[in-house]
PDB file of N, CA, C, O and CB in Angstrom:
ATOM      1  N   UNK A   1     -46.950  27.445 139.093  1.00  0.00           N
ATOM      2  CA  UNK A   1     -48.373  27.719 138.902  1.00  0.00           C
ATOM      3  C   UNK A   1     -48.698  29.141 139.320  1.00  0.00           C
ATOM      4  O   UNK A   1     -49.592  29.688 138.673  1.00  0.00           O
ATOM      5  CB  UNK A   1     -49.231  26.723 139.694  1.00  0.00           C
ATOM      6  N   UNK A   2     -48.041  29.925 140.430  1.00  0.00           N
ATOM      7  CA  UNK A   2     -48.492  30.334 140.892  1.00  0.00           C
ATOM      8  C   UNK A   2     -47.977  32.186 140.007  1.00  0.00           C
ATOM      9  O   UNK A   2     -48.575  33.246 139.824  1.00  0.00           O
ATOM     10  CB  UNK A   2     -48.316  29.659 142.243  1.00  0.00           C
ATOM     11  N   UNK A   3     -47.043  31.830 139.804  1.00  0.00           N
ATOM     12  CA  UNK A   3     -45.851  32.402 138.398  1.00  0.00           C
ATOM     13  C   UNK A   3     -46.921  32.780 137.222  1.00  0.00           C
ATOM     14  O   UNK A   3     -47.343  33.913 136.992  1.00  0.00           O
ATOM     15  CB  UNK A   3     -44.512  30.830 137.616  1.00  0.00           C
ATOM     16  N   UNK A   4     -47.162  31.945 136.739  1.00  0.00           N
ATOM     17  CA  UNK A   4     -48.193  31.741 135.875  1.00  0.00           C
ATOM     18  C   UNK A   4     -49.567  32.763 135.932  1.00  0.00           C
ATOM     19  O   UNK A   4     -49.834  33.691 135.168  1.00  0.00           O
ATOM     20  CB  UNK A   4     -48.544  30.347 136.132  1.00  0.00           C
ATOM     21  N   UNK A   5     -50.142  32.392 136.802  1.00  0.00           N
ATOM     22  CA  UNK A   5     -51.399  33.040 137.743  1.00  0.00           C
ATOM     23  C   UNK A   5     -51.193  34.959 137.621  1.00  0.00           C
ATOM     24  O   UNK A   5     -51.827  35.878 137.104  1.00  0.00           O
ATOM     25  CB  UNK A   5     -51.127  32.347 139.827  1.00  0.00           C
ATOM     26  N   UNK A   6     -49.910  34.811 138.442  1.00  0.00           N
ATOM     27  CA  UNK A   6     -49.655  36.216 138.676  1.00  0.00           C
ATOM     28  C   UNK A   6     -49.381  36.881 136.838  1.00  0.00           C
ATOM     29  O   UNK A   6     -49.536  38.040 136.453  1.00  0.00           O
ATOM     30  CB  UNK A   6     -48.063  36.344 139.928  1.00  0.00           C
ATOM     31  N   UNK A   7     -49.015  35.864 136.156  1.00  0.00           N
ATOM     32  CA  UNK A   7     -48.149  36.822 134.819  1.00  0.00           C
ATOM     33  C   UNK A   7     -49.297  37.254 133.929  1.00  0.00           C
ATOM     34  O   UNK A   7     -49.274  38.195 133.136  1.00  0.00           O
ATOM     35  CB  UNK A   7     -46.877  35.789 133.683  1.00  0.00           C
ATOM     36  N   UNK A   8     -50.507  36.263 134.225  1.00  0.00           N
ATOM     37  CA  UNK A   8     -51.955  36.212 133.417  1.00  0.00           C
ATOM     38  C   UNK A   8     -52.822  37.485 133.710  1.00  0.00           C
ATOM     39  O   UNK A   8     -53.449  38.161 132.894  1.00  0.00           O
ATOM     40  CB  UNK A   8     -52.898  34.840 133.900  1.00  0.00           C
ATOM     41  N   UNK A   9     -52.675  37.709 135.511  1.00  0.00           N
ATOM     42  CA  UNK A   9     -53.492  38.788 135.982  1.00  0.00           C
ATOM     43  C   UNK A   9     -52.725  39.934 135.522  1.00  0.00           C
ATOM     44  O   UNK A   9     -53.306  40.961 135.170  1.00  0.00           O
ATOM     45  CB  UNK A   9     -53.768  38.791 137.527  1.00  0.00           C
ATOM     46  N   UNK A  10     -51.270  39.814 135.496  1.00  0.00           N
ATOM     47  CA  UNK A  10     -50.711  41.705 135.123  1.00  0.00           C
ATOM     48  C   UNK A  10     -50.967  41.629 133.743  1.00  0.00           C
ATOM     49  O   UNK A  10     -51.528  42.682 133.441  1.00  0.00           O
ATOM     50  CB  UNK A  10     -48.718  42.314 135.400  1.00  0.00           C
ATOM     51  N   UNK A  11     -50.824  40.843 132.658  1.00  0.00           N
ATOM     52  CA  UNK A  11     -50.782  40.802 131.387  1.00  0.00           C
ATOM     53  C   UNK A  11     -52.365  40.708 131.143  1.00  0.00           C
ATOM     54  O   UNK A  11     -52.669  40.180 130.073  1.00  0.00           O
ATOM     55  CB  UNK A  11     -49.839  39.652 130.837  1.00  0.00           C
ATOM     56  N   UNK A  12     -53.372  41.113 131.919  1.00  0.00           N
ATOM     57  CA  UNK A  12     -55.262  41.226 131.732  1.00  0.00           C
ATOM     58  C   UNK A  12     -55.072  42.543 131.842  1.00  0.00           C
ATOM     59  O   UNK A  12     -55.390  43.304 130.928  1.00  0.00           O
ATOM     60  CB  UNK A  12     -56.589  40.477 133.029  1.00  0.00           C
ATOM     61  N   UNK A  13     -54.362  43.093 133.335  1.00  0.00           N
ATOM     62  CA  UNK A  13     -54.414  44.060 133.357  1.00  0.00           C
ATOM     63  C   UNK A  13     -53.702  45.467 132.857  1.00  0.00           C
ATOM     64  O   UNK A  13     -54.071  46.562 133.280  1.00  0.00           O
ATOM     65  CB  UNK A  13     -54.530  43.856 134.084  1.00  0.00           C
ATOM     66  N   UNK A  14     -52.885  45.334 132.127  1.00  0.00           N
ATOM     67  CA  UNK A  14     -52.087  45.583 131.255  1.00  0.00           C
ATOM     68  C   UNK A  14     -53.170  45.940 129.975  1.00  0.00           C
ATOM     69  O   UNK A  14     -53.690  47.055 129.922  1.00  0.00           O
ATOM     70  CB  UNK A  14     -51.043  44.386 131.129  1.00  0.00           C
ATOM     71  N   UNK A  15     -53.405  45.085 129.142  1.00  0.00           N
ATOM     72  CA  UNK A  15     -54.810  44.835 128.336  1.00  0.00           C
ATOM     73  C   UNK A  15     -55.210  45.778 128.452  1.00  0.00           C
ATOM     74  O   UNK A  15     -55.100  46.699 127.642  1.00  0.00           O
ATOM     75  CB  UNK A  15     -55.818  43.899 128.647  1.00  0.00           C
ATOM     76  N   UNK A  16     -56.003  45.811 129.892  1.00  0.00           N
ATOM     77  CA  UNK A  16     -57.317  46.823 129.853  1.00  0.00           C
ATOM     78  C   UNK A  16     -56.637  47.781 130.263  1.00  0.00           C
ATOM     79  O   UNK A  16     -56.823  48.525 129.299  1.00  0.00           O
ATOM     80  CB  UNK A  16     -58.693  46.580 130.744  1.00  0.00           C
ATOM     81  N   UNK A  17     -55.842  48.488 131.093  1.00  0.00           N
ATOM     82  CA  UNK A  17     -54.923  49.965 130.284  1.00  0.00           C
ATOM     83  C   UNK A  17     -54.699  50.303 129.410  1.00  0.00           C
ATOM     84  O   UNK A  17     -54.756  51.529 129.310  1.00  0.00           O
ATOM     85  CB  UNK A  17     -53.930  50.258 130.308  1.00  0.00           C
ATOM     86  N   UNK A  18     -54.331  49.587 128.281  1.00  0.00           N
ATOM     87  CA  UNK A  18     -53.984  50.052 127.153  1.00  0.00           C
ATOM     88  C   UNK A  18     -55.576  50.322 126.356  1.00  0.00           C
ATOM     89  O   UNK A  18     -55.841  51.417 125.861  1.00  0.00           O
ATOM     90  CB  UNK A  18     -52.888  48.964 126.458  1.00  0.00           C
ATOM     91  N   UNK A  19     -56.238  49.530 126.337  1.00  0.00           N
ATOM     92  CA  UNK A  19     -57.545  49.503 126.289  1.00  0.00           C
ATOM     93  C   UNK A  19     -58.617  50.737 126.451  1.00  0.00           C
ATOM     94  O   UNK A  19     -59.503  50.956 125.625  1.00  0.00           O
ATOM     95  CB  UNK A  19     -57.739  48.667 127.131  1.00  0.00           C
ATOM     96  N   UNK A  20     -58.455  51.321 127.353  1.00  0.00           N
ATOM     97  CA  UNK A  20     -58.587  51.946 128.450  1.00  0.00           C
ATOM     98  C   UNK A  20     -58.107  53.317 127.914  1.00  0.00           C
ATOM     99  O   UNK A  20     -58.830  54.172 127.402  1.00  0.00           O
ATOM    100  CB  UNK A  20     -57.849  51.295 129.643  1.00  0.00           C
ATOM    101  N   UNK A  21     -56.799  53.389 128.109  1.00  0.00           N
ATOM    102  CA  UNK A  21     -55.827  54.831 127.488  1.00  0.00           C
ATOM    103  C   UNK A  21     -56.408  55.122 125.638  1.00  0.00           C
ATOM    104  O   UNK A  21     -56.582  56.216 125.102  1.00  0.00           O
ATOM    105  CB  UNK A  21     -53.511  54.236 127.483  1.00  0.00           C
ATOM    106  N   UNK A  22     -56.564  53.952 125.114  1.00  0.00           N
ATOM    107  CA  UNK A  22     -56.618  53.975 123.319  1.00  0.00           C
ATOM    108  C   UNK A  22     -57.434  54.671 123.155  1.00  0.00           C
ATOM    109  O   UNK A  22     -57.425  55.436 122.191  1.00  0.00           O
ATOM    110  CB  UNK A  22     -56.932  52.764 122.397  1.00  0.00           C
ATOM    111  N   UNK A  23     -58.842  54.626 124.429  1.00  0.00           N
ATOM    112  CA  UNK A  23     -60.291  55.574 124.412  1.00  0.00           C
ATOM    113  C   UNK A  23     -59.878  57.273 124.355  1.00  0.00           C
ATOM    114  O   UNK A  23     -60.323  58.188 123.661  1.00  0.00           O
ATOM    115  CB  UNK A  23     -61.322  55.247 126.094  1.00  0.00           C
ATOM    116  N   UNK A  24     -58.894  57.230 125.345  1.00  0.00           N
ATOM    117  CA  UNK A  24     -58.618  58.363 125.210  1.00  0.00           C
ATOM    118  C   UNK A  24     -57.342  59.197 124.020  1.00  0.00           C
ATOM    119  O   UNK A  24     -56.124  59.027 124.070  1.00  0.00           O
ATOM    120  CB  UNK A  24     -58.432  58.466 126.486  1.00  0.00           C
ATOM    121  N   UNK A  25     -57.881  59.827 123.318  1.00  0.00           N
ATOM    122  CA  UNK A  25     -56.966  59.756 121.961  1.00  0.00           C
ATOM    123  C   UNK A  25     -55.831  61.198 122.121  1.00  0.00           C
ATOM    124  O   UNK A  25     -54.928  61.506 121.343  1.00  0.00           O
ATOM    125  CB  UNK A  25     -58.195  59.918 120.288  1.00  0.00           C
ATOM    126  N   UNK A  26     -56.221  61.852 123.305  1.00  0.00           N
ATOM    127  CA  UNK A  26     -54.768  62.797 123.938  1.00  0.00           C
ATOM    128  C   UNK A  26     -54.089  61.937 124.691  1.00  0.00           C
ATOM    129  O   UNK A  26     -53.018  62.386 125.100  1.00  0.00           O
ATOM    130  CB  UNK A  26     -55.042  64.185 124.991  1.00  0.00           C
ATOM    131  N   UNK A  27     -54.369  60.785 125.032  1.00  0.00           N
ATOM    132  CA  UNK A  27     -53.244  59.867 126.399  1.00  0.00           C
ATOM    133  C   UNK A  27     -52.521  59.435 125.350  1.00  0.00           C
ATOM    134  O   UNK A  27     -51.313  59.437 125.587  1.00  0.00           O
ATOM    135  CB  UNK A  27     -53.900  58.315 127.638  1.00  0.00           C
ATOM    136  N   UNK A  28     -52.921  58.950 123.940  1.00  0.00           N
ATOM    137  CA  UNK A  28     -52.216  57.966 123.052  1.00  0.00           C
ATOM    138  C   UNK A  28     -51.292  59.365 122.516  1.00  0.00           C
ATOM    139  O   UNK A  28     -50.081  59.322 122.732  1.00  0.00           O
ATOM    140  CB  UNK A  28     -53.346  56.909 121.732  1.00  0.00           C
ATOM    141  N   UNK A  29     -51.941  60.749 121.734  1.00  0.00           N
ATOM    142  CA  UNK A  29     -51.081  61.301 121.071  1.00  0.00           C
ATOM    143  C   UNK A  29     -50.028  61.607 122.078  1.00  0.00           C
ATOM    144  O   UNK A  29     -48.882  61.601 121.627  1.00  0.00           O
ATOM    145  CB  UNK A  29     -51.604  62.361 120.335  1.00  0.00           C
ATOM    146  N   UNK A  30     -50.182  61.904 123.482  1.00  0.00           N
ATOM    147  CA  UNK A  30     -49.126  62.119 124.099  1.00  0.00           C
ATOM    148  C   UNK A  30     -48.016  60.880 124.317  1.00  0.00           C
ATOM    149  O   UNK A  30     -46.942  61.378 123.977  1.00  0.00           O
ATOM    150  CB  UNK A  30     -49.599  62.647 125.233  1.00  0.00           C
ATOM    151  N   UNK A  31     -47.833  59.766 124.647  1.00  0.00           N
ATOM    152  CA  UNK A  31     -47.677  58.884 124.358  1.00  0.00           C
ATOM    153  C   UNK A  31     -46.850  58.725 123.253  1.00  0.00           C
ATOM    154  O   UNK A  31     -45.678  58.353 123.320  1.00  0.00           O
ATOM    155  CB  UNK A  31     -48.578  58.509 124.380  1.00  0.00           C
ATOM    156  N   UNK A  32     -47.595  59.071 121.999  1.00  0.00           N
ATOM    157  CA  UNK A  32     -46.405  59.169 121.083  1.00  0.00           C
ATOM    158  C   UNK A  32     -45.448  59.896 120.464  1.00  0.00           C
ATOM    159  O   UNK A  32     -44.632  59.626 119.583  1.00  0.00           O
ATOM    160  CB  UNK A  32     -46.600  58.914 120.449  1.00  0.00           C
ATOM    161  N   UNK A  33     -45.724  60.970 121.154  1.00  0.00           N
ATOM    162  CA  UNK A  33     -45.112  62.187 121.385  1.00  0.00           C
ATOM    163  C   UNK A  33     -44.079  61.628 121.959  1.00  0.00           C
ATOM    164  O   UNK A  33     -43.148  61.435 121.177  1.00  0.00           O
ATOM    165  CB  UNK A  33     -45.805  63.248 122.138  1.00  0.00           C
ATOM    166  N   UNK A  34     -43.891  61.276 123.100  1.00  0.00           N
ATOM    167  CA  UNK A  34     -43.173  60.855 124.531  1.00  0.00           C
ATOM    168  C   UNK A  34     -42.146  59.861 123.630  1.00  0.00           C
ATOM    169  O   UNK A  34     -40.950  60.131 123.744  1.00  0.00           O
ATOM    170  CB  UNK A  34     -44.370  59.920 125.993  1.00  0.00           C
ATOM    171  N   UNK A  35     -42.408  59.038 122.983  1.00  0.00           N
ATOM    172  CA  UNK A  35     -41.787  57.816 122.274  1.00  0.00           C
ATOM    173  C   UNK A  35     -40.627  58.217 121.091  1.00  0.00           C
ATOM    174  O   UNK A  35     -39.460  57.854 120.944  1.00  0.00           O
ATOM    175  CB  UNK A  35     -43.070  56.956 121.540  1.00  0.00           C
ATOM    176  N   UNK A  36     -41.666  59.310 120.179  1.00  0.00           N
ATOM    177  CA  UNK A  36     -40.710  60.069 119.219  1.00  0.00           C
ATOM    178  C   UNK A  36     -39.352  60.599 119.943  1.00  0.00           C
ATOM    179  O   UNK A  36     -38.191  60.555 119.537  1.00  0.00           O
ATOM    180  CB  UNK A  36     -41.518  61.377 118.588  1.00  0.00           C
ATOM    181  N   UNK A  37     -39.941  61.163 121.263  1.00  0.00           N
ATOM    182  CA  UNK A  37     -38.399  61.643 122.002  1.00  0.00           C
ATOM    183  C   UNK A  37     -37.360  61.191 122.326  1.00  0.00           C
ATOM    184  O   UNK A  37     -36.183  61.552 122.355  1.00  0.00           O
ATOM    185  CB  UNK A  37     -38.371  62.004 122.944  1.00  0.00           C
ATOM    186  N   UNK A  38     -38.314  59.778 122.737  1.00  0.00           N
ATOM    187  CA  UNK A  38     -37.179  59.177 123.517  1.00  0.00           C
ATOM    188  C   UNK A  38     -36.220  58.234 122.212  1.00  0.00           C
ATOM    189  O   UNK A  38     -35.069  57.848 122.418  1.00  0.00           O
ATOM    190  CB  UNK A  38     -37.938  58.047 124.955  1.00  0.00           C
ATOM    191  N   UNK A  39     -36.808  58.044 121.190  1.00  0.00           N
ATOM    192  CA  UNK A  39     -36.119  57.540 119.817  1.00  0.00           C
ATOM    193  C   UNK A  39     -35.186  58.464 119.683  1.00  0.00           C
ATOM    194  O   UNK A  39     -34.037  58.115 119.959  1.00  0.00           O
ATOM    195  CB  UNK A  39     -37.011  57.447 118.465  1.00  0.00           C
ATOM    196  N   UNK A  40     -35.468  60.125 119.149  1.00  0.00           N
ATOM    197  CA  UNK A  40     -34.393  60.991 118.857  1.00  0.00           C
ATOM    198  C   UNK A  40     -33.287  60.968 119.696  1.00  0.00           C
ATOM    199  O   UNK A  40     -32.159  60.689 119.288  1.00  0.00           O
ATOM    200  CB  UNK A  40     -34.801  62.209 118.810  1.00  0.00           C
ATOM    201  N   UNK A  41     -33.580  61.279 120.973  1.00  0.00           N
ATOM    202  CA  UNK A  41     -32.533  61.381 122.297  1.00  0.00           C
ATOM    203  C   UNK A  41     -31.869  60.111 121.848  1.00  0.00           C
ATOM    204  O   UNK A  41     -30.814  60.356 121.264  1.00  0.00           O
ATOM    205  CB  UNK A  41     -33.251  61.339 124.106  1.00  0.00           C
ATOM    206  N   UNK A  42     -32.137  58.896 121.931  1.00  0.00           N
ATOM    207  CA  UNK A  42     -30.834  57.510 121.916  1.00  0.00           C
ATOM    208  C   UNK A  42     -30.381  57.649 120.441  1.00  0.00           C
ATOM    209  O   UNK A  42     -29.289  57.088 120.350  1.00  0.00           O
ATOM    210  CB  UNK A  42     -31.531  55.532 122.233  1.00  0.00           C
ATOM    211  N   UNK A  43     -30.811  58.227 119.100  1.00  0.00           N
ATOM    212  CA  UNK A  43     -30.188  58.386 118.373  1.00  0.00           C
ATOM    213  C   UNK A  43     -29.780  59.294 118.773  1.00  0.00           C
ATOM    214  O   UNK A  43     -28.918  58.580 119.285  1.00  0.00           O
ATOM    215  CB  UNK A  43     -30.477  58.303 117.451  1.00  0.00           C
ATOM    216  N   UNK A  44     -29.406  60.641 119.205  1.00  0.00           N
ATOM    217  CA  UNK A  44     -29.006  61.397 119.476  1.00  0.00           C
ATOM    218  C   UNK A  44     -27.756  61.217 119.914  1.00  0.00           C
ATOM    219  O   UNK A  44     -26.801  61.615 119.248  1.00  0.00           O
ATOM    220  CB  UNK A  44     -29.675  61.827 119.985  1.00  0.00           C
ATOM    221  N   UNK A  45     -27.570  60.441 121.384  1.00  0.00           N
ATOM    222  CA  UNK A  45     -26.324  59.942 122.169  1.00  0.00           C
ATOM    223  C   UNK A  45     -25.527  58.877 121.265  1.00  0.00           C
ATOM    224  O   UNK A  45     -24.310  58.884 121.077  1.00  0.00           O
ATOM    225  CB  UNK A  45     -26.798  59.214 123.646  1.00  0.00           C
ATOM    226  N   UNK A  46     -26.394  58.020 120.777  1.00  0.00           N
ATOM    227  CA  UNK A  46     -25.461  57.067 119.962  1.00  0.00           C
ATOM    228  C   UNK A  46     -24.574  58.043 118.846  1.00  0.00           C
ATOM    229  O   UNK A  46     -23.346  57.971 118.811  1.00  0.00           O
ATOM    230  CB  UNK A  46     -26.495  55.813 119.077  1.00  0.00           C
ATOM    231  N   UNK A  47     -25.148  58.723 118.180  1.00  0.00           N
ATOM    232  CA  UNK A  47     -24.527  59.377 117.320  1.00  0.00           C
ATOM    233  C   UNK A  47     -23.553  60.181 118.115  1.00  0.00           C
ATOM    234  O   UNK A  47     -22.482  60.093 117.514  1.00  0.00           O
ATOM    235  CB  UNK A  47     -25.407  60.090 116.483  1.00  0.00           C
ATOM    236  N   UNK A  48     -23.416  60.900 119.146  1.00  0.00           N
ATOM    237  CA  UNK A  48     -22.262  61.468 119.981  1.00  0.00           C
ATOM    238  C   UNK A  48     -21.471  60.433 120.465  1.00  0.00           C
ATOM    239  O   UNK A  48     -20.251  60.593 120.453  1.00  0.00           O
ATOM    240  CB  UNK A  48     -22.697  62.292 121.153  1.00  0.00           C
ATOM    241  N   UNK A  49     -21.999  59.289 120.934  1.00  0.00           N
ATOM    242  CA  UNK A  49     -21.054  58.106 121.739  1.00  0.00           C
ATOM    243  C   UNK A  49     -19.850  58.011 120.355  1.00  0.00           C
ATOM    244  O   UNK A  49     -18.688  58.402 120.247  1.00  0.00           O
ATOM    245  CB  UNK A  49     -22.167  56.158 122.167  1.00  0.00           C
ATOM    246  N   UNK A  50     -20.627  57.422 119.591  1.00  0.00           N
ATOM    247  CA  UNK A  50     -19.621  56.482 118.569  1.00  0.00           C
ATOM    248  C   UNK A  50     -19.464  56.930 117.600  1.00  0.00           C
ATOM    249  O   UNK A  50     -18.761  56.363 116.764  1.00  0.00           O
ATOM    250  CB  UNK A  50     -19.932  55.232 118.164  1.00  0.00           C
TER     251      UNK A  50
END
């Protein structure tokens, strides 16, 4: 129950961050900025690994 309780309050609050950040439309472009990178970089290494 108590499992539960706790997973409801981070996953509300979670919500309203994202919520929250979406208002701001430089937190999101940065954000996806940040994401594009981190995609290239693991294609990046995979393509050197293997």
């Amino acid at each position: 129950m108590t499992n539960e309780v706790t997973r409801e309050r981070d996953r509300l609050a979670w919500e309203k961050r994202i919520a929250r950040d979406r208002k701001n439309i430089r937190a999101v472009k940065w954000a996806e900025r940040q994401a594009d990178r981190l995609v290239a970089r693991l294609a990046q290494r995979q393509h050197t690994s293997g």
